[in-house]
N, C-alpha and C positions, 0 to 999 in steps of 0.2 A: 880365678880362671886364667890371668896375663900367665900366672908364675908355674900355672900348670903347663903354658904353652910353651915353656921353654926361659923367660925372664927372670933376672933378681929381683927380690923384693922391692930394691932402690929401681930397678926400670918398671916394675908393675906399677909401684905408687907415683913415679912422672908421668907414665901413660895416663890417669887418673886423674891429675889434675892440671896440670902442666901445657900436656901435649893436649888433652883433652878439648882444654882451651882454646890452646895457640888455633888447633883444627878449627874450631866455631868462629875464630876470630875474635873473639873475647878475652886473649890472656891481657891487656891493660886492662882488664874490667874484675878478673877474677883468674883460679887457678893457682895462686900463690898468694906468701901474706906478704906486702908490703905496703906503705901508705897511702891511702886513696882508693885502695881497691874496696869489693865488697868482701866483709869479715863473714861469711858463714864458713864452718869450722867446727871439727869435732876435736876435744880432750883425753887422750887413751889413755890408758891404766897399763900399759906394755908397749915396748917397741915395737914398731910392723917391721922393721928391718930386721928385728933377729927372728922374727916369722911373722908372716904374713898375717895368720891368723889372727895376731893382738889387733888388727885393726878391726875387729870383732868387738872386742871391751872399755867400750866408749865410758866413759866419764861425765864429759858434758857435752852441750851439744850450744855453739853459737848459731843463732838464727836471726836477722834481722835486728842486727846489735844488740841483742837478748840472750843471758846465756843460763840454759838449763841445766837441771844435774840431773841423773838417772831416771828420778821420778819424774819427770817433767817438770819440774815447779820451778819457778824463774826465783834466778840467786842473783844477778846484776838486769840492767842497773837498781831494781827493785826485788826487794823478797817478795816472791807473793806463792801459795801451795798452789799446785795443779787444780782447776775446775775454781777459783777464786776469780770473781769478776772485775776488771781493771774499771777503775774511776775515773 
């Protein structure tokens, strides 16, 4: 919707997460990767820079330093399949 409004890919995807942030007061916490921050985080399978859309064909998916693949089933730090109950 940013890039229907008039934006590049590259200003849609800072307003996203960046700016989104800064706005909440939250970018030390989150909004971008670098050290100490919280890693959730998606993996895509296309550029969202040469369209937008690829940010549509997720890959994986980090959550709570747990990172998914398509199916949901956790591949770090543990393999386990989706609906497998953790010990």
């Amino acid at each position: 919707m940013l890039q229907q409004g008039g934006m590049t890919a590259m200003e849609a995807l800072r307003a996203a997460t960046i700016a989104g942030a800064r706005y909440l007061g939250l970018d030390a916490q989150l909004g971008s990767i670098e050290p100490g921050k919280l890693a959730d985080l998606v993996v895509l399978d296309a550029n969202p820079l040469e369209n937008i859309r690829n940010s549509e064909k997720i890959r994986m998916v980090m959550k709570n330093g747990m990172l998914y693949n398509e199916n949901l089933d956790e591949v770090w730090p543990s393999q386990k399949r989706r609906g497998t109950l953790r010990q």
